[in-house]
Backbone bond lengths (Angstrom), bond angles and torsions (degrees), N, CA, C in turn:
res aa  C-N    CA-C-N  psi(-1)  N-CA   C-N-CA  omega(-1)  CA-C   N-CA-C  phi
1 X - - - 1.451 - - 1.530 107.49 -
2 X 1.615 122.80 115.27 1.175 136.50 177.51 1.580 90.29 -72.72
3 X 1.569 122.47 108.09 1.872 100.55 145.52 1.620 88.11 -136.14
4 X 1.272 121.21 0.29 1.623 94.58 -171.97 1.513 134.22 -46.75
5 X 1.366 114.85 134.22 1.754 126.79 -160.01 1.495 103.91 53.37
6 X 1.797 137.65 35.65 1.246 126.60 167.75 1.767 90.57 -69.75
7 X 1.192 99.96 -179.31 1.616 101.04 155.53 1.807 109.42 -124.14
8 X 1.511 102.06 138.24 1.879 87.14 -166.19 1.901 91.37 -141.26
9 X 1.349 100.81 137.48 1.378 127.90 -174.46 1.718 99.22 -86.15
10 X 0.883 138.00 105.71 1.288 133.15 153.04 1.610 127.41 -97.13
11 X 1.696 129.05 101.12 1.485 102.53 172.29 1.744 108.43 -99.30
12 X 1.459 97.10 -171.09 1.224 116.55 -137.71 1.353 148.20 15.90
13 X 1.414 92.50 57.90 1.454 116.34 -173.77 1.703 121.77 -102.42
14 X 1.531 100.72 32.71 1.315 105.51 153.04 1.701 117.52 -77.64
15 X 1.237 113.34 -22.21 1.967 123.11 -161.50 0.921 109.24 -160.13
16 X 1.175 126.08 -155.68 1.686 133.26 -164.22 1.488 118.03 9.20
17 X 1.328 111.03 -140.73 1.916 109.87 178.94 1.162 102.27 -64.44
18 X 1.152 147.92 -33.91 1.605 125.20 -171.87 1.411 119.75 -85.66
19 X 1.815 117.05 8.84 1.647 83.59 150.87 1.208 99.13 -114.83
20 X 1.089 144.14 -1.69 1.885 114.40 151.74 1.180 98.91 -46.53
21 X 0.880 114.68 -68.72 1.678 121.00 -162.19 1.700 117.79 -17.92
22 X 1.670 104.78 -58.84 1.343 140.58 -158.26 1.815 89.49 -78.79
23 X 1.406 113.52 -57.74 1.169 122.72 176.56 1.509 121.05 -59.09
24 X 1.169 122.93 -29.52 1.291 138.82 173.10 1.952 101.48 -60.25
25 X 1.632 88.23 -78.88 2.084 79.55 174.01 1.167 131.58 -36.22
26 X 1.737 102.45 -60.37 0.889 103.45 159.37 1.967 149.86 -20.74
27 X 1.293 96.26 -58.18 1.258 114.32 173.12 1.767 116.81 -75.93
28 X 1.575 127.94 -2.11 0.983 147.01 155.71 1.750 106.21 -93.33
29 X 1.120 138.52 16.63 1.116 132.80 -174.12 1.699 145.33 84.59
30 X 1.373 79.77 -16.17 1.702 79.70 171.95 1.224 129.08 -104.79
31 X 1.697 105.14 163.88 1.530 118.04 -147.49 1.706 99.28 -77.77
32 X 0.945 120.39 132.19 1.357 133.74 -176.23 2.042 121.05 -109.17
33 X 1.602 87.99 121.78 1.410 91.75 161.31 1.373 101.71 -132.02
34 X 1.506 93.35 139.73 1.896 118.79 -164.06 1.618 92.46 -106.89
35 X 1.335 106.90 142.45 1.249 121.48 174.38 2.256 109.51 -148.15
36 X 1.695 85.55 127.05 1.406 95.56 165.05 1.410 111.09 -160.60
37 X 1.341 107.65 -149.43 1.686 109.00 -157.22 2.021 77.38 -104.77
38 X 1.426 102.14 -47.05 1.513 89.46 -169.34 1.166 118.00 -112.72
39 X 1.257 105.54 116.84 1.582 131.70 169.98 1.321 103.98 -29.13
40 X 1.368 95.90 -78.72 2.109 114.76 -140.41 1.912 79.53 -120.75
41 X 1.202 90.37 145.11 1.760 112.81 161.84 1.599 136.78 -38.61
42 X 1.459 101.77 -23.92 1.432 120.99 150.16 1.107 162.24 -145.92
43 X 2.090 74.08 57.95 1.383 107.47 174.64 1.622 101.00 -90.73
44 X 1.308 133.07 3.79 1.487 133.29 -164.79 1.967 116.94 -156.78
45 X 0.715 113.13 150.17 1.676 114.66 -176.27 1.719 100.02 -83.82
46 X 1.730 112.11 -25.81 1.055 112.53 173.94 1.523 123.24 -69.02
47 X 1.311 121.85 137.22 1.482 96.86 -176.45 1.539 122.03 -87.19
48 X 1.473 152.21 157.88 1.469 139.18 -164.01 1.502 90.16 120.01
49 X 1.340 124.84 143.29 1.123 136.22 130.37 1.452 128.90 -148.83
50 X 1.701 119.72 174.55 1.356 102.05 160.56 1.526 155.12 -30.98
51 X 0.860 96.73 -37.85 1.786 132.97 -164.21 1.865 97.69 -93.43
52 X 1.265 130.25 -16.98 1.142 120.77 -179.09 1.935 93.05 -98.92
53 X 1.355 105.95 -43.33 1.553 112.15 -161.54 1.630 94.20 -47.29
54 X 1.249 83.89 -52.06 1.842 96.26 -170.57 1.802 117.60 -45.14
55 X 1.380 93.06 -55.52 1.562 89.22 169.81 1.486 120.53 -58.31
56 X 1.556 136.66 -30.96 1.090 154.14 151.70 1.449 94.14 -13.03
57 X 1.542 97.57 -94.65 1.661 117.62 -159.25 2.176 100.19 -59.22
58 X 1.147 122.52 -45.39 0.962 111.78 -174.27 1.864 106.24 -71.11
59 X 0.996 129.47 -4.37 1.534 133.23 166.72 1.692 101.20 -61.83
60 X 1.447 108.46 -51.42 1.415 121.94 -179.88 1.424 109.25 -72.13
61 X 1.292 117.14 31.79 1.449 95.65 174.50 1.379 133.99 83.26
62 X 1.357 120.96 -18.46 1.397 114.63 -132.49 2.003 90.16 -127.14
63 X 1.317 111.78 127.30 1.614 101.93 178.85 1.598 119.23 -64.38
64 X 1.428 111.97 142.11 1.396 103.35 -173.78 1.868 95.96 -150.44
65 X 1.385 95.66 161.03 1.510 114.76 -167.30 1.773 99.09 -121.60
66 X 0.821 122.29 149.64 1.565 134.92 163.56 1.569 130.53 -131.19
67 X 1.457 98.52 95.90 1.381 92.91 -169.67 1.440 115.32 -102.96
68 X 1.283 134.15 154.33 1.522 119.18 -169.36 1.732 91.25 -104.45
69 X 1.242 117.02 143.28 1.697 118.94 -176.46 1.529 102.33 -163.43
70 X 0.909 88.51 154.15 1.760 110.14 -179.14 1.824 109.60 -131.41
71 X 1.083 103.39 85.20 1.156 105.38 174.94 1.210 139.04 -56.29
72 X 1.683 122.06 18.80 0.910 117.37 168.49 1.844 98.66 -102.21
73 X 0.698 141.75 30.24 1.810 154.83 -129.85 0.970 90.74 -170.62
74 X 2.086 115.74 102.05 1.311 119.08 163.04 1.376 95.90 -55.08
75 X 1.209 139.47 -104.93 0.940 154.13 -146.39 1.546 127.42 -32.57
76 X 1.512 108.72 -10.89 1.651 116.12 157.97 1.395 93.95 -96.55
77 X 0.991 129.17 -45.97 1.879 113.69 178.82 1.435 118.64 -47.35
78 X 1.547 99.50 -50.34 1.986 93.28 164.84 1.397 124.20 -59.95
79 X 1.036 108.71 -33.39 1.580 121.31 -179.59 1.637 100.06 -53.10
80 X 1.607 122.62 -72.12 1.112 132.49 164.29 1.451 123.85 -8.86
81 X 1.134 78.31 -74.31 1.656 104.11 178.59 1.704 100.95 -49.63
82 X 1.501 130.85 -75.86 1.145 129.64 -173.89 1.272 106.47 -62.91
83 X 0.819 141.79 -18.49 1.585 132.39 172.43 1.206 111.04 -61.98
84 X 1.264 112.80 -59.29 1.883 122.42 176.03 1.248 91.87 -37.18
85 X 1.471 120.92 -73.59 1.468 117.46 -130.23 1.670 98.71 -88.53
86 X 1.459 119.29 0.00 1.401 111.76 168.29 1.365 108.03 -102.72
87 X 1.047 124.42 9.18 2.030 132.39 179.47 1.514 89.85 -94.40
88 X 1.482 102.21 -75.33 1.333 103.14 -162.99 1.783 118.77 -116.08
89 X 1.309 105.95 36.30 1.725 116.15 166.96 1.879 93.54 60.27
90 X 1.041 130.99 -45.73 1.378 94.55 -165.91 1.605 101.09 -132.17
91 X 1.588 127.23 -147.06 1.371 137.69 169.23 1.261 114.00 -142.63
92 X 1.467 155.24 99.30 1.168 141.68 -165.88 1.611 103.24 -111.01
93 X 1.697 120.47 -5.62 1.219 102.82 -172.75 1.469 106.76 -158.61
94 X 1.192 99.36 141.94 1.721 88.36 -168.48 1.797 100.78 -149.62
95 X 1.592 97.91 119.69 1.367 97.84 173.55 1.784 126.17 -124.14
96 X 1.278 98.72 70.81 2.033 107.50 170.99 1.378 100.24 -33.56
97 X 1.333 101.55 108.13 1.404 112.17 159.08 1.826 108.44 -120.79
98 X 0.892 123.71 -20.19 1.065 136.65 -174.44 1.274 118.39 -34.54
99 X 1.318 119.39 129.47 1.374 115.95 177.71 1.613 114.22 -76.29
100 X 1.410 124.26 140.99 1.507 127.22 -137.34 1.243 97.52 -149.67
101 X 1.519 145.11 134.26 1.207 146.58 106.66 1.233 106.59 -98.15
102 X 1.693 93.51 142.12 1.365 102.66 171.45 1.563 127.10 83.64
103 X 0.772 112.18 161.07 1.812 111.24 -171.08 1.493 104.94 -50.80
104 X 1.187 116.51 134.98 1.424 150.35 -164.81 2.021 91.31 -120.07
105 X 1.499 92.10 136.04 2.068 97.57 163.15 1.276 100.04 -127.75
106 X 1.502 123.10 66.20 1.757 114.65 163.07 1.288 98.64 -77.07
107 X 1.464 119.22 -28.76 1.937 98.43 -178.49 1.206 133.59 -58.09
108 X 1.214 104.91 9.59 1.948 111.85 171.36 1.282 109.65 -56.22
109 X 1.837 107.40 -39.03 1.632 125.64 -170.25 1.150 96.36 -25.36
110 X 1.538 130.30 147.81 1.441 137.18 158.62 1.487 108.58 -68.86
């Protein structure tokens, strides 16, 4: 898998498939911004959060962003979105994994 220095959006990559997922690119090189509902560990009864993934991928070397978003919330999806692209100028990869009811705004994506 070519992604080294891609830049790749992963949500719900506090738990389930999206932090292999996140960790997976990651561990091929690319720059990572993590997105979920929970930040910190007790933000949820579930256990996983942002803030652990992150240390994960940054163990590996690899720069990473953590943004907390709720994708049903334009306005954390734009956020998302501009965060990436003001960290690291662009987006080359984007994987919604996120668990979703209900209207989703990833189409902000550029």
């Amino acid at each position: 898998m070519n992604v080294k220095d891609k830049v790749a959006i992963v949500t719900g990559a506090s738990r389930g498939m999206g932090k292999p997922m996140a960790l997976r690119l990651a561990g091929h090189g690319a720059k990572m911004v993590i997105a979920a509902r929970t930040l910190n560990e007790t933000d949820s009864d579930l256990p996983g959060s942002l803030s652990q993934t992150a240390a994960e991928i940054r163990a590996l070397g690899v720069g990473v962003t953590a943004v907390r978003c709720d994708l049903t919330v334009r306005e954390d999806v734009e956020n998302l979105c501009h965060t990436a692209l003001e960290k690291y100028g662009r987006i080359d990869i984007v994987v919604n994994n996120a668990r979703l009811f209900g209207k989703g705004y990833m189409e902000c994506l550029p």
